[in-house]
N, C-alpha and C positions, 0 to 999 in steps of 0.2 A: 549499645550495640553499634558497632561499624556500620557504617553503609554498605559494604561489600559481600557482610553475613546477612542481611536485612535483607540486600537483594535475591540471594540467595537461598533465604527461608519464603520470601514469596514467591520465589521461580517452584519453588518444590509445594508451596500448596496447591497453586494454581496446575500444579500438572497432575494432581489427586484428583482438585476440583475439574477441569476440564480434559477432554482429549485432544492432542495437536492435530491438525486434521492435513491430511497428506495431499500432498500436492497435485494437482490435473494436471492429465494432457497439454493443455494449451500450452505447461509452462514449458516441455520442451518449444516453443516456436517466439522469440523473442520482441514479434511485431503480432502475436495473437494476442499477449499480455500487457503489451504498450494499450494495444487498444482498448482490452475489455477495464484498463487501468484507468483511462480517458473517461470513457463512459462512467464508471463509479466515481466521478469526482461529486461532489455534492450532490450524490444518491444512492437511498435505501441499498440493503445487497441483492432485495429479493428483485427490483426494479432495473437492479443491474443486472443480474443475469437472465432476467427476461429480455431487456435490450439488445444484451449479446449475442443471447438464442436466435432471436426475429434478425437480427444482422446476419448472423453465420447461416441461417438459412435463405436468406436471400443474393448474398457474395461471396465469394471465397477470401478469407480474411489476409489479405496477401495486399501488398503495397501497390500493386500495377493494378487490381481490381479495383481498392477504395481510391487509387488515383481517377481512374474511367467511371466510377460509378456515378449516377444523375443523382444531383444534390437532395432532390424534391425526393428522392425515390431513398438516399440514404436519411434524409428527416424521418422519414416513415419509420422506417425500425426503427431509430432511437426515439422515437414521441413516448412510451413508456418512463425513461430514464428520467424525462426533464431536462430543459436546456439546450432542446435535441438541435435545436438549429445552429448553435454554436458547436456544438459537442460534432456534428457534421461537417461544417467548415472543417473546424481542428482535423479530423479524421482525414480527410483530403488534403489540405496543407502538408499535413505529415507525411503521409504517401507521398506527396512530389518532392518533397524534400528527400527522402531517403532514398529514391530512385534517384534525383540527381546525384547527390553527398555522396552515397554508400553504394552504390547499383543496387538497390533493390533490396540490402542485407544488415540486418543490425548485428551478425557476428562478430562483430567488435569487443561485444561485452562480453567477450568471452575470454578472447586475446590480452586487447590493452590492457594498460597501466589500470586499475582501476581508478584515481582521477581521472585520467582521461577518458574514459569510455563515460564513466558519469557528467562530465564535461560535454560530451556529445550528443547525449540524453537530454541532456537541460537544454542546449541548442535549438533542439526540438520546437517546433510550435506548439505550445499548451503544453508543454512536460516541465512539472516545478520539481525539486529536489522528493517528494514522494514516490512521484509514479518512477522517477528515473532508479531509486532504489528500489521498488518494488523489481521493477523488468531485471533489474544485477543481484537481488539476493534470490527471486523466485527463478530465473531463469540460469542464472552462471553459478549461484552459491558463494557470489561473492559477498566480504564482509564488510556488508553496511546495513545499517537496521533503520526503515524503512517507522515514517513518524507518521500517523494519521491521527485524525481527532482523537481518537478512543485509545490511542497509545500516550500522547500526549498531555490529556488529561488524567489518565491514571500514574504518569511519571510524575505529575507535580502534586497529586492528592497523595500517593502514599510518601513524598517528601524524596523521592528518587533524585530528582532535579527542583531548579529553584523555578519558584511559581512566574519570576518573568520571563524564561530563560523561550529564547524563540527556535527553529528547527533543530539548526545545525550543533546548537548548544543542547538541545535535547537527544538528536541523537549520539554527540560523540558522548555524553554522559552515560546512557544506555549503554553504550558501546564499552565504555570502560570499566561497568559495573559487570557485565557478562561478555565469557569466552564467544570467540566468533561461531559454534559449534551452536552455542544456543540462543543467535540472533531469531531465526527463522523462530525458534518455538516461543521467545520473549512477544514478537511481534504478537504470533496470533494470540497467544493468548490473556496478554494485555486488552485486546481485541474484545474476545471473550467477554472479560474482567467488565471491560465499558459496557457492553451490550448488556448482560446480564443485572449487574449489578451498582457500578458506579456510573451511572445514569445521570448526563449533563445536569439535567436540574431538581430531580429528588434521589440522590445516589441511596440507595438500601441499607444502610449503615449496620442494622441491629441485624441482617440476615449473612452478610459479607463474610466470606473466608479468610476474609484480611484485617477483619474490623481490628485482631489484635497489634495489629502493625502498622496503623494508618492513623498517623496523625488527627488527618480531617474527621474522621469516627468522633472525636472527643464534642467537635461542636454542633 
């Protein structure tokens, strides 16, 4: 079997197996999902959107406020998430950057080049090629597929990409295996796929909807 049909008979189990789950609010606002992007870095999802919650209820998630906001006072929300005292710096940093850089507007990713709007993103303080694809595919629709653990790991177990291959090599591979139409739903539900089933260290092999198509099943 091709790679090309392989990818494409697991993009079609997994959309049996799971539902693609549709997008929030926040993602119209491209400095709401920068943020709550930030915060999910190396944490749970349920701890993520409790940090974001206890944030958005305490600030208006806007670049002039997390610029003004008292440090001690932005720890506080995020102590949930983990990390919260860095994760707060970053949050501030960003905000003054994007009020000097941009007046206050990441509208960019909507306009530019796409290189260059992801270029500007990475610029960021604390935005590595993830969150910067995240905020361009969940907020603009633009077409870049967006690499997190749980995507990353089930690209190299079902043999998608090569097991050393590092982000950029994972995602322009994704990228080339599916139409830009089905990055968003390869994302999530790769996503899925990890959570559920192919689980960092004891992946579910004999229950999986892919056990027929996944190399690593065999061992």
């Amino acid at each position: 079997m091709q790679k090309r049909e392989k990818a494409g008979k697991i993009l079609e189990i997994l959309k049996r197996e799971f539902s693609v789950p549709q997008l929030s609010s926040i993602t119209e606002d491209p400095f709401k999902v920068l943020v709550r992007t930030i915060i999910s870095q190396s944490t749970a999802e349920v701890n993520t959107r409790r940090a974001y919650q206890n944030l958005s209820e305490t600030f208006p998630i806007t670049p002039e406020a997390m610029d003004k906001a008292d440090l001690t006072e932005l720890e506080k929300t995020l102590r949930v998430a983990g990390l919260y005292r860095n994760k707060a710096k970053v949050l501030k940093n960003v905000a003054k950057v994007i009020l000097e850089k941009f007046n206050g507007s990441l509208d960019f990713v909507y306009s530019l080049p796409l290189s260059e709007a992801r270029k500007n993103l990475m610029d960021l303080p604390g935005v590595g090629p993830k969150t910067a694809d995240i905020v361009l595919l969940f907020c603009a629709n633009r077409p870049t597929l967006p690499v997190d653990t749980h995507v990353n790991r089930v690209s190299k177990r079902l043999g998608l990409v090569l097991s050393e291959a590092g982000y950029e090599d994972v995602r322009k591979g994704l990228q080339e295996l599916y139409s830009p139409e089905e990055y968003f739903s390869v994302h999530m539900l790769f996503i899925a796929l990890g959570r559920n089933y192919c689980k960092a260290l004891r992946p579910l092999h004999a229950v999986c909807p892919l056990r027929g198509l996944c190399p690593s099943a065999e061992f």
